[in-house]
N, C-alpha and C positions, 0 to 999 in steps of 0.2 A: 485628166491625169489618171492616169492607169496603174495599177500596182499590185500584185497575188500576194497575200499577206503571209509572206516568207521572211521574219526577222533574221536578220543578218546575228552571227553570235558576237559580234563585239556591242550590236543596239541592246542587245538582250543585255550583256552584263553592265551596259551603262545605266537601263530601264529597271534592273534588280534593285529592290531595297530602296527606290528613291525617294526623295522627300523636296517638295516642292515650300521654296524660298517665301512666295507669296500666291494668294487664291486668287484664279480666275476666273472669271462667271462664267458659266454654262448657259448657253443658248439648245433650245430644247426641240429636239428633233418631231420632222409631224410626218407621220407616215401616210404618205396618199395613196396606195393599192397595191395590189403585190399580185405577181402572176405563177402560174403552176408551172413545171416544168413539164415538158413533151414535143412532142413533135408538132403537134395542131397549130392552127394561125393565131388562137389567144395563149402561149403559150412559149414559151423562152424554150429551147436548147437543151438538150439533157447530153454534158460535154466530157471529158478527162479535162481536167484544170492543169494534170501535170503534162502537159501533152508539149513539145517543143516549139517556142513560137507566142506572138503575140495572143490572148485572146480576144477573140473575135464579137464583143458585145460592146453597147457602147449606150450614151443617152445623152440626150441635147433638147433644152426648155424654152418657147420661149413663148410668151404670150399666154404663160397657163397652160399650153397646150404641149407636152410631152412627146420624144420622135425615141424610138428604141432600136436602134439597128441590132438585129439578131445577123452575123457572118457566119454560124454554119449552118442555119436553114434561108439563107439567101434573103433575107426579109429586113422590113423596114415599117413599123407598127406608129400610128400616129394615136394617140390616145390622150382624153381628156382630166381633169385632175382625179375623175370619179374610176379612172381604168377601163372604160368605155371606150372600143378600138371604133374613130373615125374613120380610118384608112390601111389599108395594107397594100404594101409596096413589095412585091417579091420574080422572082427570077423564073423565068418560062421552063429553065430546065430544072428546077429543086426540087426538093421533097415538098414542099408549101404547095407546090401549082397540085400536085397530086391529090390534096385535101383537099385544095377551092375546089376541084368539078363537079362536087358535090352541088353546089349552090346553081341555081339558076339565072339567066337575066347579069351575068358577071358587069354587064358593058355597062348597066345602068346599079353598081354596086359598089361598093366600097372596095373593092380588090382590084388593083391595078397590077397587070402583069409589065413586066420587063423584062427585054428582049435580050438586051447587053448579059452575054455571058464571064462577068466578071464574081469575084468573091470578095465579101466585103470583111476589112479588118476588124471594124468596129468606131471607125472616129463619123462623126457627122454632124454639121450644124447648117442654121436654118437662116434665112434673110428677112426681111418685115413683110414680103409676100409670100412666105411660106414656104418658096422657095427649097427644096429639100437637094443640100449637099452632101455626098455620102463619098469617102475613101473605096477605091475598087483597086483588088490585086486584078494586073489583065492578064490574060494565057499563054502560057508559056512561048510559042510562036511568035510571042509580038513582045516578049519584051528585047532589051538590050543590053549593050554591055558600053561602058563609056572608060574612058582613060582610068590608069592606074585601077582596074577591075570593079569599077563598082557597076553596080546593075539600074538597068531603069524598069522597075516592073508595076507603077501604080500611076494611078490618072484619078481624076474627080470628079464622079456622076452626079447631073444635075439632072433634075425630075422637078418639075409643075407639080402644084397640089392636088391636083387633078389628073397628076399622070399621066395631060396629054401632051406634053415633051417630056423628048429624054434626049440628051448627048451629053457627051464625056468634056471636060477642060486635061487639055498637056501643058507643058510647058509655054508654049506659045499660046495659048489659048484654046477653043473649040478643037477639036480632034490633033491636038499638038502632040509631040511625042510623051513619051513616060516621063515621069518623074521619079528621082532616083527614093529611097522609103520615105513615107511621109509622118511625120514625126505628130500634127496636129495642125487641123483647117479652124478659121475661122473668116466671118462675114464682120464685115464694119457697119456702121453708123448710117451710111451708103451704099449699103447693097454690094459693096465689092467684096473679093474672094479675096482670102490672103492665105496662102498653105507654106508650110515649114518641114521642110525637107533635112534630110541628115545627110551630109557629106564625108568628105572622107576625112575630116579635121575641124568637123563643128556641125554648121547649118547652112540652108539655102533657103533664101523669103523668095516668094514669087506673090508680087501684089497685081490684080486683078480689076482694069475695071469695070466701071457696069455693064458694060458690051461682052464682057468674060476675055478681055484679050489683054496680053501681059500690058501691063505699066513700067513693073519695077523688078528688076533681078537683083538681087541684095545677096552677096555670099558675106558669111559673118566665119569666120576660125580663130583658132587662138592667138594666132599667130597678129590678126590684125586687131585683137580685143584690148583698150586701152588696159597698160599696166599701173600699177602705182609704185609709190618711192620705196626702197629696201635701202634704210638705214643702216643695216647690216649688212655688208658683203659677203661674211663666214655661211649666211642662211640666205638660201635658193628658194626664191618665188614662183612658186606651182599657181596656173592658175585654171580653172573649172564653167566651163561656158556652160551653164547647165538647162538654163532656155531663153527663149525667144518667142515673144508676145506683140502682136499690134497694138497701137493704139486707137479705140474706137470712133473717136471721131478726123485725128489728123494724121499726117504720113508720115508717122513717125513707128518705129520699133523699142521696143524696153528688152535691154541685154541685163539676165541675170549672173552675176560673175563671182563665181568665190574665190577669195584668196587662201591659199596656203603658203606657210614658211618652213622651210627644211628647221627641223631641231638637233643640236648640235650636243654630243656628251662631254659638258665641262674635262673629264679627268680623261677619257680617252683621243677629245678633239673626233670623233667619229660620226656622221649622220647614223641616227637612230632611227629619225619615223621626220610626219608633219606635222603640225600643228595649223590648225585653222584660227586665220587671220580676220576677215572680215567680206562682210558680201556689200555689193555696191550694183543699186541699179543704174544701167546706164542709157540716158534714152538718145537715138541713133535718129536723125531727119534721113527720109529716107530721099529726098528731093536735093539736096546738099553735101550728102554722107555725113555730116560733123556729128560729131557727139555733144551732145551738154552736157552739163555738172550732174554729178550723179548724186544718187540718195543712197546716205548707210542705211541699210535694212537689220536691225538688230534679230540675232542668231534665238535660237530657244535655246534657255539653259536648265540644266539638270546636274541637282547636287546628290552626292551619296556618301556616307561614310566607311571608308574603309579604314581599319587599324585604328580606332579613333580620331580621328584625321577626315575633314570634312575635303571632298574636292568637287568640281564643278566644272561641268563639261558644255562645250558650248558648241551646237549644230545647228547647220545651217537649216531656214526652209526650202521648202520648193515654192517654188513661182506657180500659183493657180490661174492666174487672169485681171483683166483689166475692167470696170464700169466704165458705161459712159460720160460720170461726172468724177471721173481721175483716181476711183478708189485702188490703189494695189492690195492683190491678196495675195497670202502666200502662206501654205499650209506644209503640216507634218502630223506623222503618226506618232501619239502615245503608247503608252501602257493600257490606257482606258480609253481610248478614243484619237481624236485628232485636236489639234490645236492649231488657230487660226490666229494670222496678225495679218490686219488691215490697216493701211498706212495713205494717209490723203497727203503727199509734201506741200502741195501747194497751202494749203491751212494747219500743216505742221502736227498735224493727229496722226495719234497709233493705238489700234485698239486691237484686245489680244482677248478671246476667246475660246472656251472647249466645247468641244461637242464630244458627246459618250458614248461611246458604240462596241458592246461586245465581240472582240475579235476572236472569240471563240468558235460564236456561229458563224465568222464570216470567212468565205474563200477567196472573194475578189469583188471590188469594187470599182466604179467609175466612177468620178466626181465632173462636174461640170457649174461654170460661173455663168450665169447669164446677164447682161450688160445692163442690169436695173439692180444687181447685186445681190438676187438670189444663189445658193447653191443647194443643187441639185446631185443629189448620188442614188444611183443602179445598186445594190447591196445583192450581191451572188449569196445565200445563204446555204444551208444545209437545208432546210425543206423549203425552202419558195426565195423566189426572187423580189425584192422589195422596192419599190420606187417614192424618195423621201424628201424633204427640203430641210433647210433650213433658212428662217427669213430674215437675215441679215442686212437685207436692205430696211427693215423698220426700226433697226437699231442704227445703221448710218441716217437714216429719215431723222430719226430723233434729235442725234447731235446734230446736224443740221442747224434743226430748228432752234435748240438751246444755244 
């Protein structure tokens, strides 16, 4: 999940003055290394953050072992929990290839060039071989254009740990055409590729399997996202597909969906604004298409006083990711940090946590779940770049076992 820490002025004035109903533990962040900014190969990007456009940085964990894709010095840094660079992965035409010819003996080194002249967004995750999948914008000459004017300009570069393959997955598979933007990849349980594409009224799944050749084309929009009952007529049901998650071990997808109700002004009979209703995850077989019974996902609340007059706002989270033993997370930014709710339906637990993180220092961030149910965040700072966890998995470990 990606986000420039730009509060919106209506979070601001809900975040003003607030006072929290009930305490939530804090789970205590550990910072494992932090890089300099520059141009060098140990070394992150020195960017404009206001710059228009997604930013181009990203990180993905898995085995303890850390992938940093840098998109505008073309690289891809593999490094151990100590910041120790395994591997570098970078672009024959970049600025990086210009620092490696320093070194000697490349072929028998940790620098692996690549040939594919693409630019990389920032998304990329990893399989139980190491497997390294990385988002590539391709050149302007090769992309396209598809009905009702959307474009197809991204594909998914797959590299060996060793660098000695590379080829691109399209839509079809191995060298298939573009995909129109890609919203977030992930690998399952099984080695397959599952990437989430934005359409022009929600999302596209393209499930992948182990061969890298399509399985499943899944278009999801609002238009065919299960509604629920409006008891009321007078109030119009808005509703917010706001992501679209695998699940790790079966073929199945988790739709996150929030409700809104039109609100209605007693005295003038007028729509005023909405009000948010409820969020409900919904899991989709992807083998079937049916949807199951969904789970309410309870909203973060925030009360403040105004006029002396307490009121209480209630927002939704965002959808971070899936474990492979069924945990849902779903996180939001505070005042002081983020707040996480972990929610297992199947054993009917929810558990709600803060992590503290001053947004003062911070420009941008990447958060990343990895399927043992750590979470892993990239912290874009004012002097260095930070790479952190937090181990939430020894806290689901725990209840567990209790």
């Amino acid at each position: 999940m990606k986000k420039i820490f730009l509060a919106t002025i209506i979070i601001s004035i809900i975040f003003s003055a607030c006072t929290r109903s009930n305490t939530i533990q804090s789970i205590s962040e550990t910072e494992l290394f932090s890089l300099e900014y520059g141009n060098f190969e140990e070394q992150i990007s020195v960017v404009d953050l206001n710059q228009i456009g997604d930013i181009r940085l990203g990180i993905s964990m898995r085995d303890g072992f850390f992938y940093i894709v840098d998109g505008y010095s073309k690289k891809i840094m593999e490094l151990n929990s100590y910041g120790d660079m395994l591997s570098l992965f970078y672009n024959e035409d970049s600025n990086t290839s210009d620092y490696i010819q320093r070194y000697d003996n490349l072929a028998e080194s940790i620098f692996h060039e690549i040939s594919y002249p693409f630019d990389y967004p920032g998304q990329i995750a990893l399989d139980s071989n190491k497997c390294i999948y990385t988002v590539c914008t391709i050149p302007r000459n090769r992309q396209e254009q598809g009905e009702g004017g959307i474009l197809y300009t991204q594909a998914v570069l797959r590299i060996s740990r060793d660098g000695s393959s590379v080829d691109y997955i399209g839509q079809q598979g191995p060298g298939g055409t573009p995909f129109p933007h890609i919203r977030k990849i992930y690998t399952t349980q099984k080695d397959e590729l599952v990437v989430v594409s934005n359409s022009l009224d929600g999302f596209i799944v393209y499930w992948f399997g182990t061969d890298g050749f399509l399985k499943y084309m899944i278009p999801i929009s609002n238009k065919n996202t299960p509604q629920i009952e409006n008891n009321n007529p007078e109030n119009e049901v808005y509703i917010t597909l706001e992501n679209v998650i695998p699940d790790l071990e079966e073929y199945r997808l988790y739709l996150k969906v929030d409700y809104y109700t039109s609100f209605v002004d007693e005295e003038s009979k007028v729509q005023s604004g909405i009000n948010f209703t409820q969020t409900l995850l919904w899991p989709l077989n992807c083998e079937t298409g049916i949807y199951g019974e969904p789970v309410s996902i309870p909203p973060y609340e925030e009360s403040i006083v105004v006029d002396y007059s307490k009121l209480t706002y209630k927002i939704p989270y965002d959808f971070l990711g899936v474990t492979n033993n069924g945990w849902k997370f779903f996180i939001i930014k505070t005042d002081t940090g983020f707040n996480v709710e972990m929610i297992q339906n199947e054993s009917q637990k929810i558990l709600h946590r803060h992590f503290d993180v001053s947004h003062n220092d911070n420009l941008f961030y990447d958060m990343t779940l990895s399927a043992d149910g750590i979470i892993t965040a990239l912290y874009i700072d004012k002097e260095k770049a930070r790479t952190v966890w937090y181990r939430t998995d020894t806290l689901i470990d725990a209840i567990l076992k209790n």
